[in-house]
LUMDOKOL-656634 format. One record per residue (C-alpha): x, y, z; residue number from 1. Coordinates in Angstrom, 3 decimals. Each point is the difference from the previous one (the first is absolute). Layout:
# residues N
{xx: X&yy: Y&zz: Z&num: NUM}
...
//
This chain:
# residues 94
{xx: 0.000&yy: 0.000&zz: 0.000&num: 1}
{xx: 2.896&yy: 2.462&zz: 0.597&num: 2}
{xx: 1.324&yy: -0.299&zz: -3.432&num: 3}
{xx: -3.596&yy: 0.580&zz: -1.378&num: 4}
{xx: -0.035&yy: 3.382&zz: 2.459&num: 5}
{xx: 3.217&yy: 0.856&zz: -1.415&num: 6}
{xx: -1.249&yy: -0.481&zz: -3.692&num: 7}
{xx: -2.719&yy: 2.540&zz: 0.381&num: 8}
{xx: 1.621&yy: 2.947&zz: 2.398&num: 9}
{xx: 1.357&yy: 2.595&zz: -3.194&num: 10}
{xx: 3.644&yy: 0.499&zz: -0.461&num: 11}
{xx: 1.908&yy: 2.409&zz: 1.697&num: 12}
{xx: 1.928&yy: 2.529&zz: -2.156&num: 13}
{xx: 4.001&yy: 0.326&zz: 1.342&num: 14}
{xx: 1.598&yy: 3.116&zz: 0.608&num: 15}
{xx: 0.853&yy: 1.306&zz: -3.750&num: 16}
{xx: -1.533&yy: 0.212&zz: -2.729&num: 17}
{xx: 2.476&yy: 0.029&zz: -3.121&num: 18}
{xx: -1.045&yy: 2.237&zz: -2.671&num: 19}
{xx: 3.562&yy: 0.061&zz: -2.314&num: 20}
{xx: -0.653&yy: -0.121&zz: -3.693&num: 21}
{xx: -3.555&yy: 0.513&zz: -0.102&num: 22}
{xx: -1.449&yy: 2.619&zz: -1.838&num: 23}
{xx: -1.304&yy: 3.166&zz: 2.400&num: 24}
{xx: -3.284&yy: -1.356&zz: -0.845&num: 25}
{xx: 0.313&yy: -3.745&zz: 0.280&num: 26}
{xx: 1.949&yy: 0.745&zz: 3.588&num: 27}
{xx: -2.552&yy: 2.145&zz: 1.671&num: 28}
{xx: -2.557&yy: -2.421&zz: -0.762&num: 29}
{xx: 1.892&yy: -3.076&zz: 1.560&num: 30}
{xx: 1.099&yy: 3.056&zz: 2.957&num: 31}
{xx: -3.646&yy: 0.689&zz: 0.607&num: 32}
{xx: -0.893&yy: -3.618&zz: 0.567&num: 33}
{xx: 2.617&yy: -0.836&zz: 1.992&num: 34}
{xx: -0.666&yy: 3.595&zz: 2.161&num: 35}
{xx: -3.635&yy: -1.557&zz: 0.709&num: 36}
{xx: 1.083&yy: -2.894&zz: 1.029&num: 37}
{xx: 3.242&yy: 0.761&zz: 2.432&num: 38}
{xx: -2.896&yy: 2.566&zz: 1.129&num: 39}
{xx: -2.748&yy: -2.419&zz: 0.938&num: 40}
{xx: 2.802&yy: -2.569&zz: 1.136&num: 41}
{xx: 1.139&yy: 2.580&zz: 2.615&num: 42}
{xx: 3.248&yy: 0.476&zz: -1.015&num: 43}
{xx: 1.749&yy: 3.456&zz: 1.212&num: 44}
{xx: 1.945&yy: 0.677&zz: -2.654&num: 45}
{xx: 1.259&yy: -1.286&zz: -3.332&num: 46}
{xx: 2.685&yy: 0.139&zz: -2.038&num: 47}
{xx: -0.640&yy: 0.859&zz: -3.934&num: 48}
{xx: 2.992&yy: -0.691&zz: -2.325&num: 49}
{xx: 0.149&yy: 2.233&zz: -2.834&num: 50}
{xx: 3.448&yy: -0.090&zz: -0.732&num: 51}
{xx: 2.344&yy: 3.172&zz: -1.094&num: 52}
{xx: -0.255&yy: -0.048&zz: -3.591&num: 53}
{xx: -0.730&yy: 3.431&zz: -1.613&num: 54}
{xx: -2.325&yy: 1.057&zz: 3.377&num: 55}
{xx: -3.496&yy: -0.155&zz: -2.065&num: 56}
{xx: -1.183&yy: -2.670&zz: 1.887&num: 57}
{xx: 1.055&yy: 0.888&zz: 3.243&num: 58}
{xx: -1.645&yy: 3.306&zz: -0.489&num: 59}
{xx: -2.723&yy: -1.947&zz: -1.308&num: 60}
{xx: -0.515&yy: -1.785&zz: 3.012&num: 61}
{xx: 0.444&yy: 2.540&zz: 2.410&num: 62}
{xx: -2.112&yy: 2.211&zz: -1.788&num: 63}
{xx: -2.867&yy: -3.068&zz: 0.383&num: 64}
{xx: 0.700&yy: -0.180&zz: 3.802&num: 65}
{xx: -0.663&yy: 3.732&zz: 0.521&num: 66}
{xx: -3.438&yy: -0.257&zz: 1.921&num: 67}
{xx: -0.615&yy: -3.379&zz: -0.275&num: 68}
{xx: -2.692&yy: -1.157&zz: 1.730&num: 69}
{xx: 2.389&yy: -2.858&zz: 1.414&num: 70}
{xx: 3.373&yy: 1.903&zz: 0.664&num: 71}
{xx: 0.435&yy: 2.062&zz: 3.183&num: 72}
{xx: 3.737&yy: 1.241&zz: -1.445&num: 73}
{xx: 2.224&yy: -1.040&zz: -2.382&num: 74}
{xx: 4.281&yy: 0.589&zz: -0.208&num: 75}
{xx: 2.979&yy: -1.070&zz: -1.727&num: 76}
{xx: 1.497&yy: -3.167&zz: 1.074&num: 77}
{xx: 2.691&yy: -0.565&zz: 2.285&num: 78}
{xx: 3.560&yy: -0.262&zz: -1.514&num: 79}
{xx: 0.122&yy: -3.659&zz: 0.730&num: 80}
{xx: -3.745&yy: -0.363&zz: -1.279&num: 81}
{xx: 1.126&yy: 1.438&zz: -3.669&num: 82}
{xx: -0.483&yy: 3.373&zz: 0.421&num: 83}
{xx: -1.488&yy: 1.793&zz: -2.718&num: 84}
{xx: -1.162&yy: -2.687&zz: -1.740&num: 85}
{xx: -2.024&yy: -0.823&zz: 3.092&num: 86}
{xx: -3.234&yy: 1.608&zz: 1.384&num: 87}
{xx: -0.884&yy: -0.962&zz: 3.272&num: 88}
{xx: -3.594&yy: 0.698&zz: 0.789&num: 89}
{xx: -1.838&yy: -0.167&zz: 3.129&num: 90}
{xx: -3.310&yy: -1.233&zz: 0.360&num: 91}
{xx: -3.260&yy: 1.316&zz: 1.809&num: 92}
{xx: -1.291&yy: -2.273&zz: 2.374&num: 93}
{xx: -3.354&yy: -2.142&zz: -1.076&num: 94}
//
């Protein structure tokens, strides 16, 4: 019976999300799924990988997180998390 539990209690999302090489479009679409869930999983922050690249998707990204209706705050990652090619957003409580 446990494994049957286990079988219908939804997935938890981890801790990133990694959006390199997608399209601005493609990634905030796989971002805002990924924000609901962390959100309704009670997670208190996330990381989103964007990567360095030419900074469109990074400002992409942020730009999306700016009054979300999920994100408290939102900075740069850490030098050891990747810096700017890491956004570290933290989530409202549910």
């Amino acid at each position: 019976m446990g494994a049957r539990l286990w079988r219908l209690l939804p997935s938890l999302p981890g801790m990133e999300v990694d959006l390199r090489g997608l399209m601005a479009e493609d990634a905030l679409d796989k971002m805002e799924r990924y924000l609901e869930q962390a959100f309704l999983s009670g997670l208190p922050y996330v990381r989103i990988i964007h990567g360095k690249g030419t900074g469109r998707l990074r400002q992409a990204v942020r730009g999306a997180l700016r009054g979300h209706e999920y994100v408290k705050s939102f900075e740069e990652g850490g030098s050891t998390e990747g810096g700017e090619g890491v956004t570290v957003a933290m989530l409202k409580s549910s």
